[in-house]
C-alpha positions as YAML, in Angstrom:
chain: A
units: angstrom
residues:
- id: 1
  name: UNK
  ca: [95.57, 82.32, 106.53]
- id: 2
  name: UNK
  ca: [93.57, 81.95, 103.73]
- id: 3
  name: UNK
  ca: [92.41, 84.70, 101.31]
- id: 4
  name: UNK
  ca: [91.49, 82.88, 98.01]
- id: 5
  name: UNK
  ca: [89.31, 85.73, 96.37]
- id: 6
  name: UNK
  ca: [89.50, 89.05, 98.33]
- id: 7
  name: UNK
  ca: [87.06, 91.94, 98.02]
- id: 8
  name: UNK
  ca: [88.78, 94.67, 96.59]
- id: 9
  name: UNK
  ca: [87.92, 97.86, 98.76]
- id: 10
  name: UNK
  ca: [88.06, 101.90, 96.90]
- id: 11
  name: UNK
  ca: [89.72, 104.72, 97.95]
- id: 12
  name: UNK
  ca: [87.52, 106.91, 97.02]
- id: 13
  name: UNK
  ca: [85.07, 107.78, 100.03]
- id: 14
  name: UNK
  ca: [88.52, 108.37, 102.12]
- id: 15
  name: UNK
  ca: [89.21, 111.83, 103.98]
- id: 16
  name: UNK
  ca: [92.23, 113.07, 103.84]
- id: 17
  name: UNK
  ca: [93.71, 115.24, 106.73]
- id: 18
  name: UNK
  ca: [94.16, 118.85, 105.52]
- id: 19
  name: UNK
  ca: [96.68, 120.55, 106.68]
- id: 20
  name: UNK
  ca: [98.66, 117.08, 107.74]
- id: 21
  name: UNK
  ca: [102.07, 116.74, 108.82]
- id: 22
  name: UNK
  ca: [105.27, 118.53, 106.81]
- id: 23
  name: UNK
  ca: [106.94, 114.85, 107.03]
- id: 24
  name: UNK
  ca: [106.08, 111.04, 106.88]
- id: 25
  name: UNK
  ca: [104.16, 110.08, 110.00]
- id: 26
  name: UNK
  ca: [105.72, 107.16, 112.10]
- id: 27
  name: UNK
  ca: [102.89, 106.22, 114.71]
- id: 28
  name: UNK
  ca: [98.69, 106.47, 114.98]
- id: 29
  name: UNK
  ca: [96.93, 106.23, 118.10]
- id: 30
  name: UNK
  ca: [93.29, 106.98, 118.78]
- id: 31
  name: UNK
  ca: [92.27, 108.19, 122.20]
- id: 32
  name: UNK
  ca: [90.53, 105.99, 124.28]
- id: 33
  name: UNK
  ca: [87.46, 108.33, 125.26]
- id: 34
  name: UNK
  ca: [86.56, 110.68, 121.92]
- id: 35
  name: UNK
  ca: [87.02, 110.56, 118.62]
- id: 36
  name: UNK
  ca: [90.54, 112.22, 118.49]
- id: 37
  name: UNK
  ca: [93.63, 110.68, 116.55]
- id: 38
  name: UNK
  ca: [97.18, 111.64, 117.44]
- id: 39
  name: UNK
  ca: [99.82, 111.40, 114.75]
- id: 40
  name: UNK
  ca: [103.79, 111.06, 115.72]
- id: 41
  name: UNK
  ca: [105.89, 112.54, 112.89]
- id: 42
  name: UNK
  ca: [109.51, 112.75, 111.38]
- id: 43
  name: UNK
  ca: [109.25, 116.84, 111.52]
- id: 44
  name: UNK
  ca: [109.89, 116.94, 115.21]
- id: 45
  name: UNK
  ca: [106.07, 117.05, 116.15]
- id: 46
  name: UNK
  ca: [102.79, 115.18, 117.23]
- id: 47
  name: UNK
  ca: [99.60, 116.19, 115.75]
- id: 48
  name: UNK
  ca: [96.24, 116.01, 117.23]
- id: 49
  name: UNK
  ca: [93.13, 115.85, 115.42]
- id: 50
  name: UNK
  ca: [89.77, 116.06, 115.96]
- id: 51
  name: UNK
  ca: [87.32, 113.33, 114.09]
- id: 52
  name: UNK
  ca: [83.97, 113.95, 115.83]
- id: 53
  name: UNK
  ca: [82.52, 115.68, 112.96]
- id: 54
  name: UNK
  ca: [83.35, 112.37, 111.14]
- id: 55
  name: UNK
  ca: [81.46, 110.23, 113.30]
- id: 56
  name: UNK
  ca: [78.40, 112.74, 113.31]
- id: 57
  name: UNK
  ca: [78.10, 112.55, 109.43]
- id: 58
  name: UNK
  ca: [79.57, 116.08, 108.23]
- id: 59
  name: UNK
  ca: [82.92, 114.70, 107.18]
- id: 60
  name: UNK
  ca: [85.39, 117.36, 108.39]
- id: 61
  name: UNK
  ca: [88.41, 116.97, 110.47]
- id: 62
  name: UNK
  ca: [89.77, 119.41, 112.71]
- id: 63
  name: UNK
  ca: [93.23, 119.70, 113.90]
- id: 64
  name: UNK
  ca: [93.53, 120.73, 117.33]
- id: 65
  name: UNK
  ca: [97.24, 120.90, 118.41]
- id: 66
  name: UNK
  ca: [100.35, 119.60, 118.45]
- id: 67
  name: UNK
  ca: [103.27, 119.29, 120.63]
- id: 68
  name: UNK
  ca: [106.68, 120.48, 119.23]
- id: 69
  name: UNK
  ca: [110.31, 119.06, 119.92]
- id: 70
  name: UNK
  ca: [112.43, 121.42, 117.75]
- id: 71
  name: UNK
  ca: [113.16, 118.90, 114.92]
- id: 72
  name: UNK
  ca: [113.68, 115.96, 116.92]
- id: 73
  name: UNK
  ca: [111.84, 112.87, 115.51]
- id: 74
  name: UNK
  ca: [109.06, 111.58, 117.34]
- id: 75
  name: UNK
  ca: [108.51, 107.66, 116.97]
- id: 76
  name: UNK
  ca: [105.61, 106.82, 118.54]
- id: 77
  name: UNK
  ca: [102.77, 108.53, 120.58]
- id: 78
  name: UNK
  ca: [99.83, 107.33, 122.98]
- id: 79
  name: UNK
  ca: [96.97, 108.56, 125.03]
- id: 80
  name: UNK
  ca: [96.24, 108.12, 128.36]
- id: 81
  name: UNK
  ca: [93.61, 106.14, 129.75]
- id: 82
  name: UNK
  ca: [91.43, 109.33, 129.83]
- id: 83
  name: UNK
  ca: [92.79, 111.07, 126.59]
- id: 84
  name: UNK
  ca: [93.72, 114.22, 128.33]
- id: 85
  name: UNK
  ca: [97.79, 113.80, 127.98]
- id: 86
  name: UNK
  ca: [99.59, 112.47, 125.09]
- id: 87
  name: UNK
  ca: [103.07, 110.93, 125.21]
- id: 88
  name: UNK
  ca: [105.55, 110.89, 122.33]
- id: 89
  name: UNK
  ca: [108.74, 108.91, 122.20]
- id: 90
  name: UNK
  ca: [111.84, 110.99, 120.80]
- id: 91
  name: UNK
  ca: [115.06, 109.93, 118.90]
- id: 92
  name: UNK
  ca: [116.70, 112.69, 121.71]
- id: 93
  name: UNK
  ca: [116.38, 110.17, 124.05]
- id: 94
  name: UNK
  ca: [113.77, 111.51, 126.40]
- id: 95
  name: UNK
  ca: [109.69, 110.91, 126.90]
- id: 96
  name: UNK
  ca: [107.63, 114.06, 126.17]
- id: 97
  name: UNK
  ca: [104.03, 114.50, 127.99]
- id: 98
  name: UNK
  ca: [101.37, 117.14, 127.13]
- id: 99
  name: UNK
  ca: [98.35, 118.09, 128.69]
- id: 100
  name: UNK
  ca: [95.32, 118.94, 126.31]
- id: 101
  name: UNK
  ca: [93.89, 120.54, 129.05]
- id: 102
  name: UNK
  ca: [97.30, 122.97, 128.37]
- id: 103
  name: UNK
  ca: [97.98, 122.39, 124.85]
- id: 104
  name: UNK
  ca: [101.81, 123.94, 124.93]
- id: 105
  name: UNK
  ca: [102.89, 122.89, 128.19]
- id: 106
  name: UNK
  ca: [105.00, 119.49, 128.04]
- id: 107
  name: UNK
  ca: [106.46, 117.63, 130.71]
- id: 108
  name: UNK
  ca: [109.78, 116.32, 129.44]
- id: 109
  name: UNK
  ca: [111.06, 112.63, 131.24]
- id: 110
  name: UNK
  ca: [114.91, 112.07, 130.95]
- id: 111
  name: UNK
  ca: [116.83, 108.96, 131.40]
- id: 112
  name: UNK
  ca: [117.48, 106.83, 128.46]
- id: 113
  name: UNK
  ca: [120.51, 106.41, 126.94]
- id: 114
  name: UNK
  ca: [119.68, 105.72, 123.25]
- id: 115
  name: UNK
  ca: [116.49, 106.87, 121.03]
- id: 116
  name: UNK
  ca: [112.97, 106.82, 122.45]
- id: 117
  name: UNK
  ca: [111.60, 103.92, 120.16]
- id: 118
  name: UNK
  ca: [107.75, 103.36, 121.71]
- id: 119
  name: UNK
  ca: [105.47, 104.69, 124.56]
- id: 120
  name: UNK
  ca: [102.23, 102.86, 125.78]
- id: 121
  name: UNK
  ca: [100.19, 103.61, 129.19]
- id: 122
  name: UNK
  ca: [99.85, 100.92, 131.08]
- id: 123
  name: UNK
  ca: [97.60, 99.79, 134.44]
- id: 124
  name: UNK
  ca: [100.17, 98.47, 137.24]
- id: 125
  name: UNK
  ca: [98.42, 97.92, 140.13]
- id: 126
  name: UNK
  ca: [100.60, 97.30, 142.74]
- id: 127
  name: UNK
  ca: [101.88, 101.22, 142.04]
- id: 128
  name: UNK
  ca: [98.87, 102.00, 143.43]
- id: 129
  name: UNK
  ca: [98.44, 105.20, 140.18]
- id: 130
  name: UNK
  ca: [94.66, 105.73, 139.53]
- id: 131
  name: UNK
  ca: [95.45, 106.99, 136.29]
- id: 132
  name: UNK
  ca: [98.07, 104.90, 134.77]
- id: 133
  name: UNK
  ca: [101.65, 104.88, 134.22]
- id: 134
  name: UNK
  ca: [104.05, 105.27, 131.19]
- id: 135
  name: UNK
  ca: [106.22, 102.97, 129.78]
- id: 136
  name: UNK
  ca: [109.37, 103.83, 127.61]
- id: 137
  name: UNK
  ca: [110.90, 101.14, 125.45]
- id: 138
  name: UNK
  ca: [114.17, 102.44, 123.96]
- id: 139
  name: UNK
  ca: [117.46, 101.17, 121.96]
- id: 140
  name: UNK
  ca: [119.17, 101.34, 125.15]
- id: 141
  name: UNK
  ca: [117.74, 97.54, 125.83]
- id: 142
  name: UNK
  ca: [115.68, 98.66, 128.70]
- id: 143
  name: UNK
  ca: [111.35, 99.26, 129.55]
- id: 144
  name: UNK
  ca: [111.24, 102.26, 131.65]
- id: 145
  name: UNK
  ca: [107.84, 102.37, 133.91]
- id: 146
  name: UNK
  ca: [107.40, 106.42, 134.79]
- id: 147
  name: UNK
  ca: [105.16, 108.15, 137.29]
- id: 148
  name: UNK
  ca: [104.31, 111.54, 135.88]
- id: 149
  name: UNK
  ca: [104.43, 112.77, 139.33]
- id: 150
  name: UNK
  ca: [108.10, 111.67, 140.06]
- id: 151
  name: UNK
  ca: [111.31, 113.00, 137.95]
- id: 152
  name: UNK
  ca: [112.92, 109.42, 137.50]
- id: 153
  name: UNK
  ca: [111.58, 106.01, 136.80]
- id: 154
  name: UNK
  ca: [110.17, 103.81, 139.24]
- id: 155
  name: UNK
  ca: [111.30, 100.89, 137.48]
- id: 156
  name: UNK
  ca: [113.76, 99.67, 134.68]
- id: 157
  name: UNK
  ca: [113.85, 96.86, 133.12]
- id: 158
  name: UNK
  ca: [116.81, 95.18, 131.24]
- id: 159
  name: UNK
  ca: [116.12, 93.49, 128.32]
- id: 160
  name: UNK
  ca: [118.06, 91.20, 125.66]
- id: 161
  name: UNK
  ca: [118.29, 93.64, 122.79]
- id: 162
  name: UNK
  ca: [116.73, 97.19, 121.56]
- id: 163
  name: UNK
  ca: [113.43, 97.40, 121.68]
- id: 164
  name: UNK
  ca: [112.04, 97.39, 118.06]
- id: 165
  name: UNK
  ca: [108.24, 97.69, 118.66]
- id: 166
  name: UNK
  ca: [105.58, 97.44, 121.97]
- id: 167
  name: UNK
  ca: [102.35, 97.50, 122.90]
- id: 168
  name: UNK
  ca: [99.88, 97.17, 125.57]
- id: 169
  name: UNK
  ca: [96.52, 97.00, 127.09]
- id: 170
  name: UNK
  ca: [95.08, 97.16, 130.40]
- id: 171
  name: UNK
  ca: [98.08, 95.19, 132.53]
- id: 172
  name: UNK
  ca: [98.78, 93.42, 128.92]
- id: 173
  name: UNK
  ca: [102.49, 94.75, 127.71]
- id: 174
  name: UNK
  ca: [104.25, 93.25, 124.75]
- id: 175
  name: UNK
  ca: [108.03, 93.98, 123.51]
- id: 176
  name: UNK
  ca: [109.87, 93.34, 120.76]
- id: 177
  name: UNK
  ca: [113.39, 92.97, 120.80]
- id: 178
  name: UNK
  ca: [115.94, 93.02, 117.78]
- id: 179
  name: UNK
  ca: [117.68, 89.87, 118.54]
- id: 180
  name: UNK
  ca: [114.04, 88.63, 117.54]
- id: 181
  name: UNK
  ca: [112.66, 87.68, 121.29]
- id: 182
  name: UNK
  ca: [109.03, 88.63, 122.42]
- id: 183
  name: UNK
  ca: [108.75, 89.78, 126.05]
- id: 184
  name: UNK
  ca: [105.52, 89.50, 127.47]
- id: 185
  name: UNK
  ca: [104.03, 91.41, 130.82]
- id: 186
  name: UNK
  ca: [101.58, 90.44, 133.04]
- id: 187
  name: UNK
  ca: [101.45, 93.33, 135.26]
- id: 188
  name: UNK
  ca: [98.59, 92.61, 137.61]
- id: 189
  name: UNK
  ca: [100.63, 90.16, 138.36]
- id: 190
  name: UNK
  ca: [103.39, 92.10, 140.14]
- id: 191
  name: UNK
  ca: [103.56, 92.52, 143.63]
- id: 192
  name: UNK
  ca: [105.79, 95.30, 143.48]
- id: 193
  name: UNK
  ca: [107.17, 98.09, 140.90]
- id: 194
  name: UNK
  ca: [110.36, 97.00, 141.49]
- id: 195
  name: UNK
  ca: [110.58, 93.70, 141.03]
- id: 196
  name: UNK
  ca: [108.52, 94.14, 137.14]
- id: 197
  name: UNK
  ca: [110.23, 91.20, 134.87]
- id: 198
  name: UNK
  ca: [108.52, 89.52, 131.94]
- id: 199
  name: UNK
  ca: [106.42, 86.84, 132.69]
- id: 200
  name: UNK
  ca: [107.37, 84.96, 129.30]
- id: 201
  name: UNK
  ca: [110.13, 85.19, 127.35]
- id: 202
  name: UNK
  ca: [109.65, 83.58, 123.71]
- id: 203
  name: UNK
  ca: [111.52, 83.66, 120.45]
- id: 204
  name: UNK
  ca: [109.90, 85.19, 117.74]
- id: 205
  name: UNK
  ca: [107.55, 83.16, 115.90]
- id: 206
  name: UNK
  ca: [108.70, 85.22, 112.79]
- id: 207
  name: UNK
  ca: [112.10, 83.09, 113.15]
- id: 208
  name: UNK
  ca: [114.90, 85.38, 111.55]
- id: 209
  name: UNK
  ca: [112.42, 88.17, 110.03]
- id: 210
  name: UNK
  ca: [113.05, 91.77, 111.70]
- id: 211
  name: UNK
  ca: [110.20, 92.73, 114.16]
- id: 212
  name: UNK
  ca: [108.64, 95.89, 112.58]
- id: 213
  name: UNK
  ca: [105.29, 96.03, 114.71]
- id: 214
  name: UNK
  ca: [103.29, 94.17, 117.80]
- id: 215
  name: UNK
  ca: [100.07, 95.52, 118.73]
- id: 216
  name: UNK
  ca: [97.85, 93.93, 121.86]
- id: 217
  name: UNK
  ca: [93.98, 93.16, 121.57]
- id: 218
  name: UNK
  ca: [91.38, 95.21, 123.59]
- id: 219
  name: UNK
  ca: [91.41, 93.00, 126.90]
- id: 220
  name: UNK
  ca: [95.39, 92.01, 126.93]
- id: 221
  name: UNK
  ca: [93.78, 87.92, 125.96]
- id: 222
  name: UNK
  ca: [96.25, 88.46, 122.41]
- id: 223
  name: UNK
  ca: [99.04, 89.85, 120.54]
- id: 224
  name: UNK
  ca: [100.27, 89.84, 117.05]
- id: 225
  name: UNK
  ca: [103.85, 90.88, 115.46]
- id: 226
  name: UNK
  ca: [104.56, 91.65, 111.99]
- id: 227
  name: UNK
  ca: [107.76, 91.64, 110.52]
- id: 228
  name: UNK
  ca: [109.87, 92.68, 107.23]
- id: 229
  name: UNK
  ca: [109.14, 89.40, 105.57]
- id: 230
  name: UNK
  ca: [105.22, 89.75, 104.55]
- id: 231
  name: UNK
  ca: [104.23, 87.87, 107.64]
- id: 232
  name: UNK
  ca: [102.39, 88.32, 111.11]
- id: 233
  name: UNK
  ca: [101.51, 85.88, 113.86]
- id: 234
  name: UNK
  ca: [98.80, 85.69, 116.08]
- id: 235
  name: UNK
  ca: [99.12, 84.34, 120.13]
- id: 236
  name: UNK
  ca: [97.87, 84.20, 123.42]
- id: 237
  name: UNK
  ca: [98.97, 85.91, 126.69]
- id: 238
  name: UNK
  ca: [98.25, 83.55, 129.18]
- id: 239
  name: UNK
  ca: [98.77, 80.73, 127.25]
- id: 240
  name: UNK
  ca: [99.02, 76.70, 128.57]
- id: 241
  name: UNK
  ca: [102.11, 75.85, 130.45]
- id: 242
  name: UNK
  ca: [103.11, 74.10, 128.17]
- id: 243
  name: UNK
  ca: [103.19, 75.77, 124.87]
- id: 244
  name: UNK
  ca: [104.51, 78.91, 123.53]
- id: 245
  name: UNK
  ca: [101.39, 80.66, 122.98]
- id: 246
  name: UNK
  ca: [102.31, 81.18, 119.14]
- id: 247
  name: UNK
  ca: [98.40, 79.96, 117.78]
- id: 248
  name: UNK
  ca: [99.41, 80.52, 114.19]
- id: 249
  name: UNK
  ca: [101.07, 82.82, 111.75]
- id: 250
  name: UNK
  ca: [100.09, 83.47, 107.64]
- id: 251
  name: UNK
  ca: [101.47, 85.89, 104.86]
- id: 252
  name: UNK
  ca: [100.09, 89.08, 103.46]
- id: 253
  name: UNK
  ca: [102.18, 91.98, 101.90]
- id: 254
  name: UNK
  ca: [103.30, 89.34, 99.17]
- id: 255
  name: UNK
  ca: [102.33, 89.68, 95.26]
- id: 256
  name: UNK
  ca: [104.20, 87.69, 92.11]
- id: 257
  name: UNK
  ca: [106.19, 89.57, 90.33]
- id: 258
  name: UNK
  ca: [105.32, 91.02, 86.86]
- id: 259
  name: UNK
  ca: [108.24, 89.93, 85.30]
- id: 260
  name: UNK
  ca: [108.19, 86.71, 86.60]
- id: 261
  name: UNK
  ca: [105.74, 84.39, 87.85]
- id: 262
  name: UNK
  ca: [108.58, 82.24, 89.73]
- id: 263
  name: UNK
  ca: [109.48, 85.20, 91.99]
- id: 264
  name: UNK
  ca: [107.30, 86.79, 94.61]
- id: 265
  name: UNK
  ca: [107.76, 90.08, 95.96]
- id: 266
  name: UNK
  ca: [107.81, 90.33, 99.89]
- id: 267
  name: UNK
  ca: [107.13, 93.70, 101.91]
- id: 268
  name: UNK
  ca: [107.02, 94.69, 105.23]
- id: 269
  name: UNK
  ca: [104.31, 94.70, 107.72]
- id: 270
  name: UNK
  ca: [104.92, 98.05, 108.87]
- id: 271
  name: UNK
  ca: [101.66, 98.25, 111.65]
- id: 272
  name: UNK
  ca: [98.74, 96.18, 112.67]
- id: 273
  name: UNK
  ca: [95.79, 97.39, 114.66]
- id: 274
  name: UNK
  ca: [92.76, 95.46, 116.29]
- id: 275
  name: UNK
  ca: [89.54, 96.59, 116.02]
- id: 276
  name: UNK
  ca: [87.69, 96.97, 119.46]
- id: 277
  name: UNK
  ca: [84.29, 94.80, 117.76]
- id: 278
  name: UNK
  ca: [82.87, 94.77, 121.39]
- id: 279
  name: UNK
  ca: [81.84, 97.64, 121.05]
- id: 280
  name: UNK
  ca: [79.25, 97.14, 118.26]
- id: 281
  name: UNK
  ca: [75.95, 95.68, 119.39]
- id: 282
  name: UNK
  ca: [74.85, 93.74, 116.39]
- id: 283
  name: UNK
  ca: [74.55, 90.55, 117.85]
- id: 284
  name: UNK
  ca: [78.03, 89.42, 116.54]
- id: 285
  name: UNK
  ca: [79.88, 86.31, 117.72]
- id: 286
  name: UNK
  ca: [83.95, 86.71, 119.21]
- id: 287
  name: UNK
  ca: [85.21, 87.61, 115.85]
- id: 288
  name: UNK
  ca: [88.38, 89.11, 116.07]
- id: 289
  name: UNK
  ca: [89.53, 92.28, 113.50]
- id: 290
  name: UNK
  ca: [92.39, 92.85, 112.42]
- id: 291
  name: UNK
  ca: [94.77, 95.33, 110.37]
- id: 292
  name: UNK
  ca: [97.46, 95.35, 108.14]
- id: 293
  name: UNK
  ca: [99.28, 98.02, 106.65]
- id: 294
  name: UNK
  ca: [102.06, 96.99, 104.15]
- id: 295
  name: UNK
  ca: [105.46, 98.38, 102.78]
- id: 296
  name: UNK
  ca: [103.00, 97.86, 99.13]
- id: 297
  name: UNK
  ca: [100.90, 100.40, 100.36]
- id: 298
  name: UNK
  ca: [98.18, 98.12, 100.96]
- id: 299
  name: UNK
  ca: [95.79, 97.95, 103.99]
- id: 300
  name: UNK
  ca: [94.39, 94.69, 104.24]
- id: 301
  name: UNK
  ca: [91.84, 93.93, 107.21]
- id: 302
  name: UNK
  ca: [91.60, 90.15, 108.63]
- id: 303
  name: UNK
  ca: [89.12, 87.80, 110.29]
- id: 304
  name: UNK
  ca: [91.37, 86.43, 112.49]
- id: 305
  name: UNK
  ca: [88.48, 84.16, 113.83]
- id: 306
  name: UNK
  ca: [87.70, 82.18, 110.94]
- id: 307
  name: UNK
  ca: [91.40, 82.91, 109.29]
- id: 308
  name: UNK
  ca: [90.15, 84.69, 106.21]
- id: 309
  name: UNK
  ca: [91.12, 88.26, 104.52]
- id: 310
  name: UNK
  ca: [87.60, 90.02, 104.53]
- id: 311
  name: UNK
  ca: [88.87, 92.88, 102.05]
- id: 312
  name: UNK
  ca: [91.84, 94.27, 100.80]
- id: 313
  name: UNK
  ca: [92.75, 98.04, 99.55]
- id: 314
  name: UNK
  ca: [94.86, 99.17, 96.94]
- id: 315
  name: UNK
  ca: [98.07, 101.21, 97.32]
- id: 316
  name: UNK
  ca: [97.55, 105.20, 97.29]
- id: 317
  name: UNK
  ca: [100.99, 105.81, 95.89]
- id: 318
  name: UNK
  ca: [102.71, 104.97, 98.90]
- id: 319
  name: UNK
  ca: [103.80, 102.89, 101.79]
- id: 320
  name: UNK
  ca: [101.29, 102.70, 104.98]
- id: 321
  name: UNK
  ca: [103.16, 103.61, 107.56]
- id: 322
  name: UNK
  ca: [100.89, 103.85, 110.39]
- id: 323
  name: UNK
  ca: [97.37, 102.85, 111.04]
- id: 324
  name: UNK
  ca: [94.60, 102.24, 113.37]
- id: 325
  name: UNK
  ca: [90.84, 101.74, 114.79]
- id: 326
  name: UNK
  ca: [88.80, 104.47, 116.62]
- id: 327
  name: UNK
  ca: [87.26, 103.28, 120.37]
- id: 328
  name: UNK
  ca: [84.60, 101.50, 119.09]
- id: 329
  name: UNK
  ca: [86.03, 100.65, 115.44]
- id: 330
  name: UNK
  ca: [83.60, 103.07, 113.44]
- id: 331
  name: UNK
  ca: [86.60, 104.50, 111.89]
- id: 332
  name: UNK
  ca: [90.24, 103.84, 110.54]
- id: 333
  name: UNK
  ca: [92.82, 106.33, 110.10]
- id: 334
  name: UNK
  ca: [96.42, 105.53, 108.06]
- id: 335
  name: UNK
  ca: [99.31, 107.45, 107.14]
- id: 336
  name: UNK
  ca: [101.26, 107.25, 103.67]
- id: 337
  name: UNK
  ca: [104.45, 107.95, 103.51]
- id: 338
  name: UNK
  ca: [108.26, 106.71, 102.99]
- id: 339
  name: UNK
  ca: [109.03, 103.76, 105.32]
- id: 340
  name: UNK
  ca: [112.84, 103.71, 104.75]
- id: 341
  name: UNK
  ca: [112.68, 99.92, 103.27]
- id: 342
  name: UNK
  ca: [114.74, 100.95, 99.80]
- id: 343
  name: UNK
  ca: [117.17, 103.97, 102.19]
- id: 344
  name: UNK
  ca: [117.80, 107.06, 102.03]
- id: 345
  name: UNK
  ca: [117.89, 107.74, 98.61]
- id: 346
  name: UNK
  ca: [114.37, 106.73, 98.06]
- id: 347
  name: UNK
  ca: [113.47, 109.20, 100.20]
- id: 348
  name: UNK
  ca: [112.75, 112.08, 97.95]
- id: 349
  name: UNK
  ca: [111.03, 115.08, 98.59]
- id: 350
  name: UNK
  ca: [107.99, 114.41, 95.84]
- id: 351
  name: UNK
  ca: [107.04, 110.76, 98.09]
- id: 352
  name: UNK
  ca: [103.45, 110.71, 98.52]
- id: 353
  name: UNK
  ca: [102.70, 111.35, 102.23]
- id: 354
  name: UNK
  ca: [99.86, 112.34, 104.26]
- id: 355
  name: UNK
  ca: [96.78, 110.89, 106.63]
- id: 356
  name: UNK
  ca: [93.34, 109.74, 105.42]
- id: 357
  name: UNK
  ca: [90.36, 108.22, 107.20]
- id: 358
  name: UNK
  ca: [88.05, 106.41, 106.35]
- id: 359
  name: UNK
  ca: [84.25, 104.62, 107.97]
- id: 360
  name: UNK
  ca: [84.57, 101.17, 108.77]
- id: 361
  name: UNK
  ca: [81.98, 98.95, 106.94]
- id: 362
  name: UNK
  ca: [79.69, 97.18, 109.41]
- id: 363
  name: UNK
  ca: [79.71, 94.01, 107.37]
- id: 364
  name: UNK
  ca: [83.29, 93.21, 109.08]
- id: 365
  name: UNK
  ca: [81.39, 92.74, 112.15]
- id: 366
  name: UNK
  ca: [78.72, 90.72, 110.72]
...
């Protein structure tokens, strides 16, 4: 992807979250109705926040809850398709729900053998679930599909490997394994929650770079996986027959080094994050938005389109962790904080860590 002369972007209009999480947050999701932002952390906890005011012009966020599991990290979180529960996956091993309606009240879903890695609600049709169903991807190698209403599963799937990262929209889901295969649902194609199985199977366009992060455009038409070598690559769901569905892939994350102009440093992709563009009635063509957020603590946003970088911004002190769009990409939130790429003791108590959001400049769109 080309990105020969970048526009630099600033810092300095950015809002950061006060008070934010005690520890480096590992997952961002916006709901999918308001202008609310959930934030999974390493304390054992998943924030909710309230942006509205931020939309509206007055700048101020307002945190609203948060859902406790007694130290236990949470790796990921999601909304529903309404925004009234939120779902966080645990390193205990279990799926925790909790009602905004009842902020306090969780709903705990047991079954996994290994760490909770990543949670998305899904549409499956053929279950016949108004509101949508869970899924669980864990380092146990399986996709578990959960009805709130029912105690177990009503599917699991077994897949080749843990499950490093996932996403999903719609009856779109998209897993990433760590023996570097993508697994790719069709679910309104099912007949039957128990017969769910992944209508492609692919290796990894990323070849033998570590999956760090998938994410699904609006619609379920495209995915994209980053990985631990500066790279991400864009495909197709329902690709031809014939082909993989791999369109292309193109580095970011990468800078020479100071010391020597022969050596380039590589970081991780550590998230990506599409921006929902339909939403803006400017009289825009299918342009396609897209998000980095690097191990170099850059955030670097994409015209995946016309292959281009449309602006790049500079590292607060610290890795981006997490990031994402609002509903109808007006904002972006992003988390700094420790990613664990240099261990453990890297990981001191003075890293740089917190959440900041910032208004998304129309010209993207254009």
């Amino acid at each position: 992807m080309a990105a020969p002369k970048p526009n630099i972007g600033t810092l300095d209009a950015d809002i950061a979250f006060h008070p934010g999480p005690e520890d480096t947050v590992s997952a961002l999701r916006w709901s999918p109705k308001a202008d609310h932002v959930a934030a999974s952390a390493w304390d054992g906890r998943v924030y909710i926040y309230d942006a509205t005011n931020v939309a509206g012009g007055t700048g101020s966020i307002r945190p609203v809850t948060a859902m406790n599991n007694n130290l236990h990290p949470f790796l990921d979180c999601d909304f529903n398709q309404e925004g009234k529960m939120i779902a966080g996956a645990s390193t205990d091993g279990k799926v925790h729900i909790m009602d905004l309606n009842a902020p306090g009240q969780t709903m705990t879903l047991s079954g996994h053998q290994a760490p909770v890695r990543t949670v998305r609600w899904v549409d499956l049709p053929c279950a016949g679930n108004s509101t949508g169903l869970l899924v669980s991807g864990s380092w146990d190698k399986t996709l578990r599909f959960w009805d709130k209403r029912q105690p177990n599963p009503i599917a699991t799937v077994n897949l080749t490997d843990r499950v490093w990262a996932m996403d999903g929209s719609g009856t779109t889901l998209v897993a990433g394994t760590a023996d570097n295969k993508i697994h790719i649902f069709n679910l309104g194609k099912m007949t039957q929650s128990s017969a769910i199985r992944p209508t492609m199977v692919i290796d990894s366009p990323l070849v033998d770079q570590q999956i760090r992060c998938i994410a699904v455009k609006h619609g379920g038409q495209y995915w994209a996986v980053g990985g631990i070598g500066g790279r991400v690559a864009f495909g197709a769901t329902q690709p031809n027959p014939m082909k993989s569905g791999v369109t292309f892939s193109f580095k970011c994350h990468r800078e020479v080094s100071k010391e020597s102009s022969k050596v380039t440093n590589v970081y991780a992709v550590n998230d990506l994050a599409f921006a929902n563009y339909i939403a803006h009635q400017n009289g825009s063509t299918a342009r396609i938005v897209m998000a980095t957020a690097g191990q170099d603590g850059q955030v670097m946003v994409w015209n995946v389109t016309k292959k281009t970088r449309l602006i790049s911004y500079p590292s607060p002190g610290g890795s981006i962790t997490a990031c994402g769009f609002n509903w109808d990409a007006t904002m972006f939130a992003y988390a700094v904080g420790y990613d664990w790429g240099m261990g453990c003791a890297y990981n001191t108590p003075n890293y740089p860590r917190g959440l900041a959001l910032r208004r998304v400049d129309y010209s993207w769109f254009a």
